[in-house]
C-alpha positions in Angstrom: -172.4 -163.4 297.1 -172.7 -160.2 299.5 -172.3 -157.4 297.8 -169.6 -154.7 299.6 -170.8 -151.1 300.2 -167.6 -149.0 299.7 -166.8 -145.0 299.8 -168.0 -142.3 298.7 -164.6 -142.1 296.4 -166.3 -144.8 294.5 -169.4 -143.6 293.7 -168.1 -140.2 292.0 -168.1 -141.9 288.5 -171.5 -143.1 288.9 -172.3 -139.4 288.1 -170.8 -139.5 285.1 -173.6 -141.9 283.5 -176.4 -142.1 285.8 -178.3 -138.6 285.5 -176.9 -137.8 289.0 -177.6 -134.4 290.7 -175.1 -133.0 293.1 -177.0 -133.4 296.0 -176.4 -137.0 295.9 -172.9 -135.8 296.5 -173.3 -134.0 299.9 -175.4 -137.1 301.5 -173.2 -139.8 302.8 -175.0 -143.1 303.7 -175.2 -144.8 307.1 -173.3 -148.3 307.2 -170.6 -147.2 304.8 -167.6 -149.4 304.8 -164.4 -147.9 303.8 -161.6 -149.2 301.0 -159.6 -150.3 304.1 -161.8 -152.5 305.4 -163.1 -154.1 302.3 -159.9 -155.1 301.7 -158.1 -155.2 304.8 -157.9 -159.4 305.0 -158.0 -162.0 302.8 -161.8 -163.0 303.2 -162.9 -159.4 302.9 -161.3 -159.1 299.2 -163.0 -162.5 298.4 -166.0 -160.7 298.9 -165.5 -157.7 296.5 -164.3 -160.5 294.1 -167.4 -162.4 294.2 -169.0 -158.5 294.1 -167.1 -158.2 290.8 -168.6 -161.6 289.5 -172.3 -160.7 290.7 -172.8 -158.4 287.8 -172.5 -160.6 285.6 -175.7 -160.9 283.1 -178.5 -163.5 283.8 -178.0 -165.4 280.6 -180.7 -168.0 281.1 -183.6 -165.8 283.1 -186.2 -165.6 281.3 -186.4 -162.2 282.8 -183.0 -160.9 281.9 -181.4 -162.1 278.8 -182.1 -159.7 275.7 -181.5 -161.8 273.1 -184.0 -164.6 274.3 -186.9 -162.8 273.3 -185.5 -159.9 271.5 -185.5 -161.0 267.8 -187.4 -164.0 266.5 -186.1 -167.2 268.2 -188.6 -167.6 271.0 -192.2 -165.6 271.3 -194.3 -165.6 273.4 -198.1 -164.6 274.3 -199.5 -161.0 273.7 -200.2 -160.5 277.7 -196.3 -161.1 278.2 -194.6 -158.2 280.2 -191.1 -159.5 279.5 -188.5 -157.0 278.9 -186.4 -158.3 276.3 -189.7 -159.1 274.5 -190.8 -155.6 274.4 -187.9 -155.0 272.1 -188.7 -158.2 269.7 -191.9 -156.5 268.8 -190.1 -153.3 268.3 -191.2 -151.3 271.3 -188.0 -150.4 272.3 -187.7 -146.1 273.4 -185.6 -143.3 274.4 -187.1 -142.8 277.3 -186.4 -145.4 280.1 -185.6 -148.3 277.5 -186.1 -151.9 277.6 -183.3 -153.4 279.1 -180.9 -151.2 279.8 -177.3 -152.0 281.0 -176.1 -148.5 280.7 -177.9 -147.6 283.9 -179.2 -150.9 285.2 -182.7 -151.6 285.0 -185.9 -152.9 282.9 -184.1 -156.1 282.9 -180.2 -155.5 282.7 -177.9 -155.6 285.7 -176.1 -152.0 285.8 -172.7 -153.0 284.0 -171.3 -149.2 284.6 -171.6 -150.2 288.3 -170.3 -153.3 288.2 -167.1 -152.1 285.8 -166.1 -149.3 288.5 -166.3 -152.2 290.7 -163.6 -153.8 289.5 -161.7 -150.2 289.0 -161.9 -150.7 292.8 -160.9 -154.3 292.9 -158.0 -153.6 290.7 -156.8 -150.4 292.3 -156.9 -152.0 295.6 -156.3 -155.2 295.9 -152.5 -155.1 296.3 -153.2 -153.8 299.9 -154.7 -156.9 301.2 -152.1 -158.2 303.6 -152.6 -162.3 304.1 -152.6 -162.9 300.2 -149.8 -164.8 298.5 -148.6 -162.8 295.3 -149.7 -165.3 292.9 -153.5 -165.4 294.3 -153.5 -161.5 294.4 -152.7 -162.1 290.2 -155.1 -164.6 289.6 -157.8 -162.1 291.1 -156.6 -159.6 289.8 -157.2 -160.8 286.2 -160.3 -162.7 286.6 -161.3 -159.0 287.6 -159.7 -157.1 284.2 -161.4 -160.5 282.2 -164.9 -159.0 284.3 -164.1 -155.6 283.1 -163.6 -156.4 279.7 -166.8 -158.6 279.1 -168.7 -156.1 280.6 -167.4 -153.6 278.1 -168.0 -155.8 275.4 -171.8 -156.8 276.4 -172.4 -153.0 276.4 -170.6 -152.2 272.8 -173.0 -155.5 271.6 -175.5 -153.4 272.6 -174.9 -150.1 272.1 -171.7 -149.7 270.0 -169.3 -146.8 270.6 -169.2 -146.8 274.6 -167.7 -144.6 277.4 -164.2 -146.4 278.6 -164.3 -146.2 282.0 -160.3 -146.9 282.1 -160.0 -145.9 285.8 -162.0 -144.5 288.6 -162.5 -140.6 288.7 -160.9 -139.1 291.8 -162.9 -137.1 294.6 -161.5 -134.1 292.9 -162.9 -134.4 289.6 -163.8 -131.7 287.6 -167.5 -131.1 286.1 -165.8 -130.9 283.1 -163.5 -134.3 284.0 -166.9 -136.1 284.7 -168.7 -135.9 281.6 -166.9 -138.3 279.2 -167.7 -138.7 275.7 -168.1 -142.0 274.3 -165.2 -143.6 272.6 -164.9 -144.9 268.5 -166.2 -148.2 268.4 -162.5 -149.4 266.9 -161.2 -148.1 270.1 -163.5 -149.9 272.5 -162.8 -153.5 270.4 -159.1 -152.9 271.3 -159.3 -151.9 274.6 -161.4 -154.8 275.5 -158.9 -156.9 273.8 -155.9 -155.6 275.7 -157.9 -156.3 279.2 -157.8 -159.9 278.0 -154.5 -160.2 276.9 -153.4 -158.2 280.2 -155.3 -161.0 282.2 -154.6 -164.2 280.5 -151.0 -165.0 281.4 -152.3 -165.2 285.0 -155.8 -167.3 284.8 -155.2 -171.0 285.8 -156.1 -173.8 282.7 -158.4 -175.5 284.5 -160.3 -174.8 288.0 -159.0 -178.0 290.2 -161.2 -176.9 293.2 -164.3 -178.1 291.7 -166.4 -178.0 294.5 -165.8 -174.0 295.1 -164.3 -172.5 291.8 -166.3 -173.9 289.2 -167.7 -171.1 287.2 -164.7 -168.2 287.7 -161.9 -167.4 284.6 -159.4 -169.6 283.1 -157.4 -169.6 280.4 -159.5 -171.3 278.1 -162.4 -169.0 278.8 -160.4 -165.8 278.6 -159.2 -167.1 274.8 -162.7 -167.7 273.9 -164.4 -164.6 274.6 -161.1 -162.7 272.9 -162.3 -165.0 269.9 -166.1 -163.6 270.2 -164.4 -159.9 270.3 -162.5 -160.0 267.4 -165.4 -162.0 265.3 -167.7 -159.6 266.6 -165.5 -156.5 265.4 -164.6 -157.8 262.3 -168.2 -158.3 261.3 -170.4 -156.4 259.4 -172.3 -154.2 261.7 -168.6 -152.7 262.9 -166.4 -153.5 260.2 -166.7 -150.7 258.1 -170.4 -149.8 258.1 -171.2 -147.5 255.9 -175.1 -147.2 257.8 -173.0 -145.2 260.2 -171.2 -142.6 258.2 -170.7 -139.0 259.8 -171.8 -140.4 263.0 -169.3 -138.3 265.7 -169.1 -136.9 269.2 -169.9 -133.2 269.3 -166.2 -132.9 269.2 -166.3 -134.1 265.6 -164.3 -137.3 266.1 -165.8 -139.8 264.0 -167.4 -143.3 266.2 -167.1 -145.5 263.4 -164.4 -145.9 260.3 -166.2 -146.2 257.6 -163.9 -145.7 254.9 -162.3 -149.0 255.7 -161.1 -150.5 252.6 -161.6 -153.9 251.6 -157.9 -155.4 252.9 -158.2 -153.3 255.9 -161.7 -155.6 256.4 -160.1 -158.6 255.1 -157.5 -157.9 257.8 -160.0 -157.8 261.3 -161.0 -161.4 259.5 -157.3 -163.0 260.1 -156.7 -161.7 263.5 -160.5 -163.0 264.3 -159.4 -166.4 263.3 -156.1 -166.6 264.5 -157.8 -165.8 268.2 -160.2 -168.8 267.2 -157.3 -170.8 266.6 -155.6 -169.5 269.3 -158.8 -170.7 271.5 -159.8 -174.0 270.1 -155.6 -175.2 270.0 -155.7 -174.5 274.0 -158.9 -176.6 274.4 -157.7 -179.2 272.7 -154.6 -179.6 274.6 -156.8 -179.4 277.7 -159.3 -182.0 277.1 -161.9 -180.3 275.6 -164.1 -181.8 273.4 -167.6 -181.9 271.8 -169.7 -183.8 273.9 -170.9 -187.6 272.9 -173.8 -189.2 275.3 -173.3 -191.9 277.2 -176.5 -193.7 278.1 -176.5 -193.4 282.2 -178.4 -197.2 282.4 -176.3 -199.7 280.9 -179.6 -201.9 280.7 -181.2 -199.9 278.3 -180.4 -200.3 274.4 -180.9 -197.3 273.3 -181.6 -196.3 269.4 -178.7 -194.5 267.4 -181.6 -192.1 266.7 -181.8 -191.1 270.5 -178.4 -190.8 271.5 -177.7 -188.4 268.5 -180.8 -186.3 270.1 -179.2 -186.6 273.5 -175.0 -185.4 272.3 -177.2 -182.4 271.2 -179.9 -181.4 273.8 -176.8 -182.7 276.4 -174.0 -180.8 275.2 -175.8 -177.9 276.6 -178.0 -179.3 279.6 -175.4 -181.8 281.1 -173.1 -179.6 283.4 -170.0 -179.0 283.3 -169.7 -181.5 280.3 -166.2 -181.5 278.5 -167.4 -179.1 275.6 -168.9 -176.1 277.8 -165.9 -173.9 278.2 -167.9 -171.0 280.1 -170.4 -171.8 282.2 -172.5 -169.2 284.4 -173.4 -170.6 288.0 -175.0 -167.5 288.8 -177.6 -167.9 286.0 -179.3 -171.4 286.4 -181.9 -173.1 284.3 -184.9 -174.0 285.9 -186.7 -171.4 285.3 -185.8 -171.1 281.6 -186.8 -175.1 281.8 -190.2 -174.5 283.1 -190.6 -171.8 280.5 -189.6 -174.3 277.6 -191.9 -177.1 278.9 -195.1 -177.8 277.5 -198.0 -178.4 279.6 -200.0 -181.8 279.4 -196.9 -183.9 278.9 -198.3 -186.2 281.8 -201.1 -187.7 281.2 -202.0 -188.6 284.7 -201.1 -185.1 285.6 -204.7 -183.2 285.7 -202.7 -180.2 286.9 -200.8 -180.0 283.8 -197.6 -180.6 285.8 -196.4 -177.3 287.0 -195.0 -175.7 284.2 -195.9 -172.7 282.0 -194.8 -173.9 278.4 -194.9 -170.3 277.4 -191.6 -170.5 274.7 -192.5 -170.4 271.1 -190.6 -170.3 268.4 -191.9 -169.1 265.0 -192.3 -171.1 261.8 -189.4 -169.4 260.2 -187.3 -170.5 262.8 -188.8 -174.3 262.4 -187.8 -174.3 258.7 -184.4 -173.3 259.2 -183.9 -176.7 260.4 -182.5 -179.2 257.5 -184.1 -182.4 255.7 -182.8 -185.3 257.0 -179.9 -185.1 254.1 -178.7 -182.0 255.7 -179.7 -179.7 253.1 -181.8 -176.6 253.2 -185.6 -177.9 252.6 -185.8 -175.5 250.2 -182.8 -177.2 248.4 -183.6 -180.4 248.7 -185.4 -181.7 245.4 -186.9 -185.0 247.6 -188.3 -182.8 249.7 -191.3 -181.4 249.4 -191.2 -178.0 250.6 -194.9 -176.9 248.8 -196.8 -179.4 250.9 -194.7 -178.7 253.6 -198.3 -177.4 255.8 -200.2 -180.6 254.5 -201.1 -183.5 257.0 -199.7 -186.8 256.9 -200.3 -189.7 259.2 -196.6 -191.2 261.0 -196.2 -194.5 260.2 -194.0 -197.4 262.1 -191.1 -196.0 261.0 -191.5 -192.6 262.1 -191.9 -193.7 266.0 -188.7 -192.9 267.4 -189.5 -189.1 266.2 -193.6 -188.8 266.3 -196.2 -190.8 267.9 -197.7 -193.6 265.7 -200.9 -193.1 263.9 -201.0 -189.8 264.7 -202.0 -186.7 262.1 -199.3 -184.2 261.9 -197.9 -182.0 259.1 -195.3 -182.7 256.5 -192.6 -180.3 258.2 -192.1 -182.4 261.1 -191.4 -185.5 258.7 -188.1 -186.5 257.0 -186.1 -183.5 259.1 -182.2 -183.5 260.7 -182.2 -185.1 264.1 -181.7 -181.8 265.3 -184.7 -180.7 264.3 -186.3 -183.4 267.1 -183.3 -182.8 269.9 -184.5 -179.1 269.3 -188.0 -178.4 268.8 -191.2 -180.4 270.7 -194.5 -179.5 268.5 -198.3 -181.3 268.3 -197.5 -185.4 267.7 -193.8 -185.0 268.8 -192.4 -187.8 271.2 -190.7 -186.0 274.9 -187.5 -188.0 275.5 -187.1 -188.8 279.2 -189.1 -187.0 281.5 -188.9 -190.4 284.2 -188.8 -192.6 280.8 -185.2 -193.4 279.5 -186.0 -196.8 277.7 -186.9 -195.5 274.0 -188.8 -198.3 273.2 -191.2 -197.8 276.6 -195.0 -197.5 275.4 -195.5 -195.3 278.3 -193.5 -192.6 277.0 -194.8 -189.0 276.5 -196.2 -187.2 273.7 -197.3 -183.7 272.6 -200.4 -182.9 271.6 -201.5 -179.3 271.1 -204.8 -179.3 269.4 -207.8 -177.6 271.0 -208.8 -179.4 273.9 -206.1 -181.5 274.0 -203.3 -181.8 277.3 -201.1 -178.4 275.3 -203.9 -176.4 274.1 -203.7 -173.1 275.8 -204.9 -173.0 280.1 -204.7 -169.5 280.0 -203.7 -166.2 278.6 -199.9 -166.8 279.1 -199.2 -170.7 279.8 -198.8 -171.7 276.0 -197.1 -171.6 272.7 -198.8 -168.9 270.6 -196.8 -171.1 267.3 -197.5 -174.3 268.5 -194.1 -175.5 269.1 -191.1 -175.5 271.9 -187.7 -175.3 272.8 -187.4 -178.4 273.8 -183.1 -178.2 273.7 -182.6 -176.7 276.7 -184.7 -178.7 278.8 -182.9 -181.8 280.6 -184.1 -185.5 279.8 -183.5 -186.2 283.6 -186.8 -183.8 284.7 -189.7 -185.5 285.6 -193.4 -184.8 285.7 -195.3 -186.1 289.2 -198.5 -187.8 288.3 -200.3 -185.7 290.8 -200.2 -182.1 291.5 -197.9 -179.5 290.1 -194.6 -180.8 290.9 -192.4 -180.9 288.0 -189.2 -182.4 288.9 -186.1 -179.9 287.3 -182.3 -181.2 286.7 -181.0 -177.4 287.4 -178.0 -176.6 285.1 -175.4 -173.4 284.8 -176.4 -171.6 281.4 -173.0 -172.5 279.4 -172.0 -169.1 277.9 -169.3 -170.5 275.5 -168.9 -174.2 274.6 -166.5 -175.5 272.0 -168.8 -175.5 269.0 -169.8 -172.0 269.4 -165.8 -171.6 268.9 -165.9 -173.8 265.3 -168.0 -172.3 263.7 -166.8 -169.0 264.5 -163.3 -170.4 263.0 -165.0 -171.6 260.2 -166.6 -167.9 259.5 -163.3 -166.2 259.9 -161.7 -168.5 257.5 -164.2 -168.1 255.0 -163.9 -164.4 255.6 -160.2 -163.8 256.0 -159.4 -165.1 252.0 -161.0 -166.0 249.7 -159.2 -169.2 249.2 -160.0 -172.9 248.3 -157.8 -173.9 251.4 -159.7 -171.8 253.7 -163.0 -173.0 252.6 -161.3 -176.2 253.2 -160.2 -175.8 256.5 -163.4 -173.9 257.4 -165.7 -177.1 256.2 -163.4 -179.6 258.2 -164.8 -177.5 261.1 -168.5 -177.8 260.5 -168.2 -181.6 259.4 -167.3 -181.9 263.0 -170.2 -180.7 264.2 -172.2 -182.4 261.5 -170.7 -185.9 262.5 -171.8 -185.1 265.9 -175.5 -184.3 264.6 -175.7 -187.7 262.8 -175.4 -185.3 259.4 -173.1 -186.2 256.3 -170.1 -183.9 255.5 -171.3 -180.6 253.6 -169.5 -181.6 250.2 -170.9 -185.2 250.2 -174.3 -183.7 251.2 -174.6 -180.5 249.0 -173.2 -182.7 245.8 -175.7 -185.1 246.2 -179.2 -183.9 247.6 -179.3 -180.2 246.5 -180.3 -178.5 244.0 -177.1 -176.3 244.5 -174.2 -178.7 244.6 -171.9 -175.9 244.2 -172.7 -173.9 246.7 -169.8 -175.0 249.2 -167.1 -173.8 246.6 -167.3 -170.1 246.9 -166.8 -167.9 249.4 -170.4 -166.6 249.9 -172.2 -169.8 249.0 -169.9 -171.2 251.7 -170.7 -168.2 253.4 -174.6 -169.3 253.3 -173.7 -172.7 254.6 -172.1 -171.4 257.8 -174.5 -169.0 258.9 -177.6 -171.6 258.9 -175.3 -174.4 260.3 -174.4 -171.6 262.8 -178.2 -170.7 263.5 -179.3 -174.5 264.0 -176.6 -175.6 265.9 -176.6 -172.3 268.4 -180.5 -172.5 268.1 -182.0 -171.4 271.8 -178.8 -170.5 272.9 -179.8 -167.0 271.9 -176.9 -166.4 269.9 -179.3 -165.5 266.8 -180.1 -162.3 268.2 -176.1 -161.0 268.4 -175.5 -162.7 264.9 -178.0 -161.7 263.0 -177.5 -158.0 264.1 -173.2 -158.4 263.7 -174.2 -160.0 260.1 -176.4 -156.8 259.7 -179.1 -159.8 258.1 -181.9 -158.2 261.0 -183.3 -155.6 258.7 -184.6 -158.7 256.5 -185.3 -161.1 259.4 -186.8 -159.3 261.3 -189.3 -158.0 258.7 -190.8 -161.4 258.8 -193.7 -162.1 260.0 -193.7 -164.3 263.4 -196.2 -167.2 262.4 -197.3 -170.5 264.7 -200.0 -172.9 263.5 -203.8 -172.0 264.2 -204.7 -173.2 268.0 -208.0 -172.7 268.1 -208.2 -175.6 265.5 -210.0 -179.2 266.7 -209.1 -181.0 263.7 -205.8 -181.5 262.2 -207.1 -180.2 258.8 -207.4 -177.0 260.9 -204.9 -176.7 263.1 -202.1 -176.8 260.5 -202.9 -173.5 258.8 -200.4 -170.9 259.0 -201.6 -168.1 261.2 -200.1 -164.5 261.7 -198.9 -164.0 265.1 -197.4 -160.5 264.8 -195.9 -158.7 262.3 -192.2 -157.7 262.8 -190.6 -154.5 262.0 -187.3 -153.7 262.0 -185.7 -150.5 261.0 -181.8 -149.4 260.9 -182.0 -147.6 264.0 -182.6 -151.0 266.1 -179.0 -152.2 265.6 -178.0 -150.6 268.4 -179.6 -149.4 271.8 -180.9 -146.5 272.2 -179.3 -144.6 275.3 -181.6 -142.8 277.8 -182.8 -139.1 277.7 -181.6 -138.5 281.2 -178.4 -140.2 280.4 -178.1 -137.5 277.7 -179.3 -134.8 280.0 -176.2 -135.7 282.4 -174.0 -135.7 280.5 -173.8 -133.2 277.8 -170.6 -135.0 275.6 -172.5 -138.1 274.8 -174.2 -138.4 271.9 -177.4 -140.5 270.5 -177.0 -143.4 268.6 -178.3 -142.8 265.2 -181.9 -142.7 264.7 -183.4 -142.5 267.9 -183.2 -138.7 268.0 -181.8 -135.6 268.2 -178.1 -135.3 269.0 
């Protein structure tokens, strides 16, 4: 997608938020191609539309996705460079920060940019003179749905934001250019009105598969107004009282904090009648959560391994009925490579080609249920004291762990998305060139030192001794010589129709505290349950924890949807956004990351809990700090609380 060079006239608001000088206003670049031409014909608009679409963030590089390494989900080595790392071990700083979409760089695409971009689109694009009407529409509000997700991404990040409504004419004042940031209530609304403006004119469903797949419909648009609304309603913007007194130098006031609770109660409804809203559409449309069809009808496969695969599939198979959004320009093979481990080939002396650098902590591993679909901590049959003991797996174990094989008592008796999920030291590796379950060629993990896992190098392994196994596609395939390593490439899904459940679920619960909510809210994540080979929450809570009550009331319920919402979104890097909107950060990520210890030969060894790095995690890091020069600009914005001097 070639991105357009346009006028000067579009570059004047770039002043506003970059820490421009006014020299760069007296130099005019070579090569410049005017409004007119960009969208004198058809072909030429196309172009400024894919321009639009270009900025939009990498969700599955490694490289440029925040919330990947930014809280607790995934870690990685101490040697990492990685951006959005730098901010999980609470390095994030004023001055140039870590992934920065308010300027565009350290990792973020520059979403100020790309918004004026589609001020441009917008403004222009009823010039072009071999359109039909109803195309020039459809354009037109894929480009306000563009404008509003980039709005949102940047209020995720850094709360009350500058509106950048329209472009600034040539003739702007000083005074014009320096534009205070808006109250966060006002953002939330604006963003929502771009949506509803855009929506009437999206198409249901792209029929031009070959070219389309990818840009705005209907169903996407109503989604994402879904994840605005939950994501105002919640706690970190819902009246936060962390933010009191927190104003422009004007004195108007970025947050409301004096919210009362109907007021609170009242963002809750609208959030789930947009879910509503959302998920009715899909429906009607043929959306549905995905079920996996074995590809080779000559091979039987276990009920165990299909469950695994309607899990790790419903995100890796593209284009599957349940992804509502996906992102083509953010593929997976990278991110696959990443999530790999090393070794899985045992003919493969060159460790196959891939980094297996993606860890994810301990606590993240125990969030997983016991194979009743309780808590471990809740579930009396389980024994969560021994949980770091050793235990050999037995016959029965097989489809999960390799036979005869020492491993510790977590990775026994868990949900079966605990084994589509996570890969970890005895651990059986669906697929990879073997799709018969019962082959005795298939591949296992094994990370002790000196074995095929065991850390190459100083980056190239799991510093916790497990994986992300989830996003990586059953159809790769390791070479048995060299390092080729064989990826099944995939368009990160942004918004699939689970994601869209249990949001419904957490609005219901929210918006009253009602038996017939909680209901309606638990018929939602029985759904998704079913789907994970899980019982129902009433049947399960009733009958293997030691709170059977729990479901009944609004915040045990409450408790319920949050951990079913962190497993089933697990390494979709949702965590990061939800645990910051629940404002639950400041205790999780005061945790300590912990992994097994590597260095360990024997199994007695290796299964010690060792300290990784201790997290901290302060008030201040809710929100993005912006940059000194950005503040230095422009002398009507203001820092976000904690991270300075305003």
């Amino acid at each position: 997608m070639k991105k357009i060079i346009f006028s000067l006239s579009t570059l004047l608001t770039a002043f506003l938020l970059s820490g421009g000088c006014n020299k760069f206003l007296d130099v005019t670049p070579d090569n410049i191609a005017t409004i007119d031409y960009a969208f004198r014909l058809r072909s030429a608009a196309e172009g400024f539309l894919f321009t639009c679409y270009s900025y939009m963030p990498s969700h599955a590089a490694t490289g440029g996705n925040p919330a990947m390494f930014g809280a607790d989900e995934c870690w990685l080595s101490a040697s990492s460079t990685n951006n959005s790392f730098a901010i999980g071990r609470g390095n994030q700083r004023v001055v140039s920060p870590y992934m920065n979409a308010w300027q565009g760089s350290l990792g973020c695409k520059d979403l100020y940019q790309g918004i004026r971009d589609c001020n441009v689109f917008l403004e222009n694009i009823n010039i072009v003179p071999d359109m039909l009407e109803s195309e020039k529409k459809r354009w037109s509000a894929e480009v306000l749905f563009l404008k509003a997700y980039y709005h949102y991404y940047l209020v995720r990040m850094y709360g009350p934001v500058v509106l950048i409504k329209e472009n600034l004419p040539m003739d702007a004042s000083p005074d014009e250019v320096k534009i205070p940031r808006s109250p966060v209530d006002e953002c939330f609304d604006y963003i929502v009105s771009l949506l509803e403006q855009a929506e009437p004119d999206l198409p249901e469903q792209i029929y031009n598969e070959l070219q389309e797949l990818g840009r705005i419909t209907r169903p996407i648009c109503l989604a994402l107004k879904a994840k605005v609304l939950i994501t105002a309603a919640s706690d970190l913007f819902n009246g936060n009282q962390d933010y009191e007194g927190f104003a422009n130098k004007d004195g108007t006031l970025l947050f409301d904090t004096d919210i009362d609770e109907a007021g609170k109660v009242a963002k809750w409804q609208k959030a789930a009648d947009a879910c509503w809203e959302a998920i009715d559409l899909c429906h009607t449309l043929g959306y549905a959560l995905y079920y996996f069809t074995p590809a080779a009808t000559s091979v039987k496969l276990t009920d165990s391994t299909i469950i695994q695969m309607n899990i790790r599939n419903a995100v890796c198979e593209r284009w599957n009925p349940e992804i509502i959004w996906a992102n083509p320009n953010s593929m997976s093979s990278g991110l696959q490579g990443a999530a790999t481990t090393r070794g899985l080939n045992p003919a493969n002396a060159a460790n196959s080609g891939t980094s297996g650098s993606m860890a994810p902590p301990l606590k993240i591993v125990e969030l997983f249920y016991s194979e009743n679909g309780v808590p471990i901590k809740e579930d009396d049959s389980w024994d969560y004291n021994s949980r770091f003991n050793v235990m050999e797996a037995k016959i029965e174990d097989a489809i999960y762990l390799k036979q005869g094989y020492l491993t510790a008592k977590m990775n026994f008796r868990r949900e079966p998305r605990y084994y589509a999920d996570l890969a970890f030291d005895g651990s059986l590796w669906y697929g990879m060139g073997h799709e018969d379950d019962r082959d005795p060629n298939m591949f296992y993990v094994m990370n002790k030192r000196g074995q095929a896992a065991a850390a190459a190098n100083l980056a190239s392994y799991s510093t916790t001794g497990y994986w992300p196994k989830k996003v990586v596609h059953y159809k790769n395939s390791i070479a048995n010589t060299g390092n080729t390593y064989t990826v099944e490439n995939y368009p990160w899904p942004v918004i699939r129709l689970a994601d869209i459940y249990l949001l419904y679920a957490e609005a219901l619960n929210e918006a009253a505290d009602a038996e017939s909510n909680r209901d309606e809210a638990i018929s939602y994540l029985d759904k998704i349950r079913d789907r994970a080979g899980l019982l129902p929450v009433k049947v399960a809570w009733l009958n293997y924890s030691n709170r059977p009550s729990k479901p009944t009331s609004q915040s045990g319920l409450r408790e319920i949807i949050r951990q079913e919402r962190s497993i089933e979104m697990m390494f979709e890097w949702q965590r990061f956004w939800d645990i910051r909107r629940w404002k639950t950060a400041i205790e999780e990520l005061n945790r300590p990351v912990t992994g097994w210890d590597l260095d360990q030969e024997t199994a007695e060894g290796y299964y010690r809990e060792r300290l990784v790095h201790e997290q901290k995690f302060t008030v201040r890091d809710y929100l993005w700090p912006l940059n000194e020069e950005t503040l230095l600009a422009n002398k009507n914005l203001v820092q976000n609380p904690g991270w300075g001097n305003n």
